[in-house]
FILONU-125232 format. One record per residue: chain; x negated, y, z of N, C-alpha, C in turn. Coordinates in Angstrom, 3 decimals. Example, Ala and Ser with C-alpha at 12.3 -4.5 7.8 and 13.67 -1.06 7.14 Angstrom:
REM residues 2
+-------+----------+----------+----------+----------+----------+----------+----------+----------+----------+
| chain |       nx |       ny |       nz |      cax |      cay |      caz |       cx |       cy |       cz |
+-------+----------+----------+----------+----------+----------+----------+----------+----------+----------+
|     A |  -13.190 |   -5.690 |    7.800 |  -12.300 |   -4.500 |    7.800 |  -13.200 |   -3.300 |    7.800 |
|     A |  -12.850 |   -2.250 |    7.080 |  -13.670 |   -1.060 |    7.140 |  -12.900 |    0.030 |    7.870 |
+-------+----------+----------+----------+----------+----------+----------+----------+----------+----------+
//
This chain:
REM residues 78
+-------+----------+----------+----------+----------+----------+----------+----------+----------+----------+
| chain |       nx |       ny |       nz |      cax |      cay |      caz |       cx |       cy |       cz |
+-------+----------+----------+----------+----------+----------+----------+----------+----------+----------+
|     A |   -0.851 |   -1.182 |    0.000 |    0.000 |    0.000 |    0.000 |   -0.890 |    1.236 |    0.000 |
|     A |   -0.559 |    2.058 |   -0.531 |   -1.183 |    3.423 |   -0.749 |   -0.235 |    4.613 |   -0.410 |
|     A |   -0.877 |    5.751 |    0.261 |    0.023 |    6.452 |    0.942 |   -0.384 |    8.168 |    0.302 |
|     A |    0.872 |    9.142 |   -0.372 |   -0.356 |   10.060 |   -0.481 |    0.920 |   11.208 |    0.192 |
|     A |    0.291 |   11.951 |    1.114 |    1.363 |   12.737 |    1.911 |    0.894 |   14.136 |    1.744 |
|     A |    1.708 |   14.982 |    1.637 |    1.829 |   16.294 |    1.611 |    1.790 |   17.448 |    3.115 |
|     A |    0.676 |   17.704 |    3.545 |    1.213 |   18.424 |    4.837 |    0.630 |   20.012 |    5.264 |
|     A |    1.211 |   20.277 |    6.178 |    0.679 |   21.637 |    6.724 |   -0.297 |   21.406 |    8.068 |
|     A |   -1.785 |   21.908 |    8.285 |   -2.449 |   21.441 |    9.035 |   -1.894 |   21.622 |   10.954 |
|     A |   -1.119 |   22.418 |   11.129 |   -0.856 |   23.349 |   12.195 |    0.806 |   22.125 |   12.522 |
|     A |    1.297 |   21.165 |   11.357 |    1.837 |   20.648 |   11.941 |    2.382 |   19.302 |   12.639 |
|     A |    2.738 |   19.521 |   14.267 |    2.595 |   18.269 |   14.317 |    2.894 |   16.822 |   13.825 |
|     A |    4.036 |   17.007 |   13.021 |    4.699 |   15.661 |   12.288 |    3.704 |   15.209 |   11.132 |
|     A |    3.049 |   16.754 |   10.951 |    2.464 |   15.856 |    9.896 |    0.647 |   14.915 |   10.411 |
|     A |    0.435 |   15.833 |   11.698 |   -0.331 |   15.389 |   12.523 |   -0.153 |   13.431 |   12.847 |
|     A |    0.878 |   13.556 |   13.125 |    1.403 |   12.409 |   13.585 |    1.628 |   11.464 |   12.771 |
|     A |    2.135 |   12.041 |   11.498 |    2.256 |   10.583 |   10.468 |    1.250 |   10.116 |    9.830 |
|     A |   -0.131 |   10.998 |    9.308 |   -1.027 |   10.756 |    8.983 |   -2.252 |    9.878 |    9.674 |
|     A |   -1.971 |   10.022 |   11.134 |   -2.344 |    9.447 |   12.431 |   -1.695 |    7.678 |   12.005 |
|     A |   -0.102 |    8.028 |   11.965 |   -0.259 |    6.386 |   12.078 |   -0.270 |    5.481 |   10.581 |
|     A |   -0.099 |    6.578 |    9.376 |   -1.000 |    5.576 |    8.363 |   -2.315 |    5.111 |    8.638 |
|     A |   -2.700 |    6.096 |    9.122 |   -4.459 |    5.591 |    9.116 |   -4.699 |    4.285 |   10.345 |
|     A |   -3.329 |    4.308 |   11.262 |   -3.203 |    3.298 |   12.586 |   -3.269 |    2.016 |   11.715 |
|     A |   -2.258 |    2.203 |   10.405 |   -1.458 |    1.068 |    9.458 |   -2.797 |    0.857 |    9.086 |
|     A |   -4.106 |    1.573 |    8.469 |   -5.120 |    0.840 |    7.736 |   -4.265 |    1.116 |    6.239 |
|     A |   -3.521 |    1.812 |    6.193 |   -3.029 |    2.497 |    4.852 |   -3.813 |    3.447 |    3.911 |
|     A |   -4.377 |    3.269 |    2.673 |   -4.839 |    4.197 |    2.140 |   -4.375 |    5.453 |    2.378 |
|     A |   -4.761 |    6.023 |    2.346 |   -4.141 |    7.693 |    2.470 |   -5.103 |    9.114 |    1.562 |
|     A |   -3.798 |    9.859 |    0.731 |   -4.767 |   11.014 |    0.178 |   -3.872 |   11.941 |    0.857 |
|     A |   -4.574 |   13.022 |    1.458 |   -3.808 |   13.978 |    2.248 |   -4.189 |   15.139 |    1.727 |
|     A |   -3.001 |   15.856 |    1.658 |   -2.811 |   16.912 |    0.301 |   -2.389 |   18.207 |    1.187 |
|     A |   -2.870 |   19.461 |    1.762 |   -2.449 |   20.514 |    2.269 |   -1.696 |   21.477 |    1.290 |
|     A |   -0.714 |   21.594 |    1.708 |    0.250 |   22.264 |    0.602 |    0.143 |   24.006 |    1.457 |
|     A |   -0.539 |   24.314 |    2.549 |   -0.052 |   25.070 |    3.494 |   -0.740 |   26.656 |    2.575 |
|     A |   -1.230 |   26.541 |    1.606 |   -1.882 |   27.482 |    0.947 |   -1.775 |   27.589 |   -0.293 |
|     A |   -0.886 |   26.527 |   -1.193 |   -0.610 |   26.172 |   -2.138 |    1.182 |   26.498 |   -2.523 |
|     A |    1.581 |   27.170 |   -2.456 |    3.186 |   27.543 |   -2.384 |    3.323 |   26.798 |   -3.751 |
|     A |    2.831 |   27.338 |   -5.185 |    2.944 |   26.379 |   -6.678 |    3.185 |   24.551 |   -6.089 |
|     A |    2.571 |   24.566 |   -5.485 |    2.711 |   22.721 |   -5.546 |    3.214 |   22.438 |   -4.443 |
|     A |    3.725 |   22.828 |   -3.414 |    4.942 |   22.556 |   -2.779 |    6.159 |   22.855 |   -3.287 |
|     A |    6.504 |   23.990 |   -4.338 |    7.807 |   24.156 |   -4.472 |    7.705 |   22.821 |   -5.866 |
|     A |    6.487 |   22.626 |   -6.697 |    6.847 |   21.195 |   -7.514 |    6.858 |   19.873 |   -6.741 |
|     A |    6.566 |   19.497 |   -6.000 |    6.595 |   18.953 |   -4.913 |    8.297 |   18.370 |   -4.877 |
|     A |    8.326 |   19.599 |   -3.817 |   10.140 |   19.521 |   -3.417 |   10.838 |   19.490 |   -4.063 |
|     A |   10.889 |   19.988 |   -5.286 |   11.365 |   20.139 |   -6.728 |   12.095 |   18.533 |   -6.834 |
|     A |   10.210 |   17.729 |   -7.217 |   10.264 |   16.490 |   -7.456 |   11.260 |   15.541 |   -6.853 |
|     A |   11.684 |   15.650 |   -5.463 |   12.259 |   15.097 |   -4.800 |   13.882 |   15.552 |   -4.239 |
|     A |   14.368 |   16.414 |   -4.985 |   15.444 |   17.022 |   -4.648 |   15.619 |   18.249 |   -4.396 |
|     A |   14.484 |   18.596 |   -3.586 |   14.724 |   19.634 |   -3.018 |   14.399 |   19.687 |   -1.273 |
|     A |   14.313 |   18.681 |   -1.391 |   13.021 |   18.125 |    0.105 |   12.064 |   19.212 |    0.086 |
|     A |   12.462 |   20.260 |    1.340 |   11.693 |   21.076 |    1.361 |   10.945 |   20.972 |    2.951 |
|     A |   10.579 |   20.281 |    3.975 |   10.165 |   20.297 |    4.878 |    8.813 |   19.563 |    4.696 |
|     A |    8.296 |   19.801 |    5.497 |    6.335 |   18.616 |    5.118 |    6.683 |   17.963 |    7.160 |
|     A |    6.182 |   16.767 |    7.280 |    4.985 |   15.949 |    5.462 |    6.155 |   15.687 |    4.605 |
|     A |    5.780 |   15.461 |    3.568 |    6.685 |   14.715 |    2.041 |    5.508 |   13.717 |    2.153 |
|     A |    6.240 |   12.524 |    2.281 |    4.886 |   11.182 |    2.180 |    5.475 |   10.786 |    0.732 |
|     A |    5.292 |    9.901 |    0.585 |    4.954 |    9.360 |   -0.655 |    4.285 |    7.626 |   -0.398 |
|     A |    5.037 |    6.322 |   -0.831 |    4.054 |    5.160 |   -0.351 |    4.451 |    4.561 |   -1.772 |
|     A |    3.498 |    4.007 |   -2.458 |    3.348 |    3.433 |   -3.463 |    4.133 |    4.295 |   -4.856 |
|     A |    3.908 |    5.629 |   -4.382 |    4.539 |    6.523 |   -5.354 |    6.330 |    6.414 |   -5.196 |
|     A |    6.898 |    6.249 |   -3.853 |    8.196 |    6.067 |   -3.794 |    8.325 |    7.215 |   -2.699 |
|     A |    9.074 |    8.637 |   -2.646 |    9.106 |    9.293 |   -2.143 |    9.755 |    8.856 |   -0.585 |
|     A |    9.433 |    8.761 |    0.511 |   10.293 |    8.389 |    1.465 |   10.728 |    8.813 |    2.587 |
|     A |    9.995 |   10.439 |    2.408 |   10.593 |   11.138 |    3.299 |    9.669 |   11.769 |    4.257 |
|     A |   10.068 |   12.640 |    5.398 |    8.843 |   12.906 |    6.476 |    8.663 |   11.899 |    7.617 |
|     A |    8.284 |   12.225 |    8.509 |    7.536 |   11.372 |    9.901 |    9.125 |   10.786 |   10.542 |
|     A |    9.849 |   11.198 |   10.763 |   10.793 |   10.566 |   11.284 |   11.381 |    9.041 |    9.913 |
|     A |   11.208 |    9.192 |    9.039 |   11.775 |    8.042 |    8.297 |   10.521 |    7.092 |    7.946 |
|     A |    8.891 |    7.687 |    7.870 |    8.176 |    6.990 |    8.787 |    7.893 |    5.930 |    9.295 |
|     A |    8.062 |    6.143 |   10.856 |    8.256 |    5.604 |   11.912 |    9.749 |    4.578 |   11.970 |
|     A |   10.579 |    5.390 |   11.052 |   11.439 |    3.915 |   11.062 |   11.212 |    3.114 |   10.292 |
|     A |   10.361 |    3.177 |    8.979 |   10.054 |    2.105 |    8.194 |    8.957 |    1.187 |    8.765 |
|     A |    8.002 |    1.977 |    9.990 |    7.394 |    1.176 |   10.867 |    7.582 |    0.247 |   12.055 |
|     A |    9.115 |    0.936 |   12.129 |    9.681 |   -0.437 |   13.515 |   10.487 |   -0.740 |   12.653 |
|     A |   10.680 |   -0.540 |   11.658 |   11.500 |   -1.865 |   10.364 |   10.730 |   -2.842 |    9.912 |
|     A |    9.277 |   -2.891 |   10.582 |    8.100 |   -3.678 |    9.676 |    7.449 |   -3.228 |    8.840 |
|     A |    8.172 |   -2.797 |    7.914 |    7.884 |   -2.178 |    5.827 |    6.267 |   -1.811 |    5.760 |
|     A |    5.885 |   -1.292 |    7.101 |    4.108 |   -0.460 |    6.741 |    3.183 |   -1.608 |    6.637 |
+-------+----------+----------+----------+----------+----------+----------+----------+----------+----------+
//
């Protein structure tokens, strides 16, 4: 599995989810959008309109921020 997440450094969710891919032994490319406004609004774009970070991303399947996560991690899925 490969993980590539979108975040702002200052925040904690995204603190936290990047924390437990790397717990998972998940590839991870971590992408700061926090200075980049162009590629967060294509970004969110991409996904609806998902405008909050992190925007993860696992095997190129958009799946949401740290709270959906953590449930795909006590669902097993990571």
């Amino acid at each position: 599995m490969k993980a590539k997440i979108y975040i702002k450094p200052s925040c904690p969710f995204c603190v936290n989810a990047v924390a437990l891919l790397n717990q998972k032994g998940i590839k991870t490319e971590v992408f700061d959008i926090s200075s980049d406004p162009k590629l967060r609004a294509k970004i969110s774009n991409s996904v609806g309109g998902y405008n909050t970070v992190p925007m993860i991303f696992l095997d190129g399947t958009f799946v949401g921020g740290c709270s959906e996560l953590q449930t795909l991690d006590k669902q097993g899925k990571l």
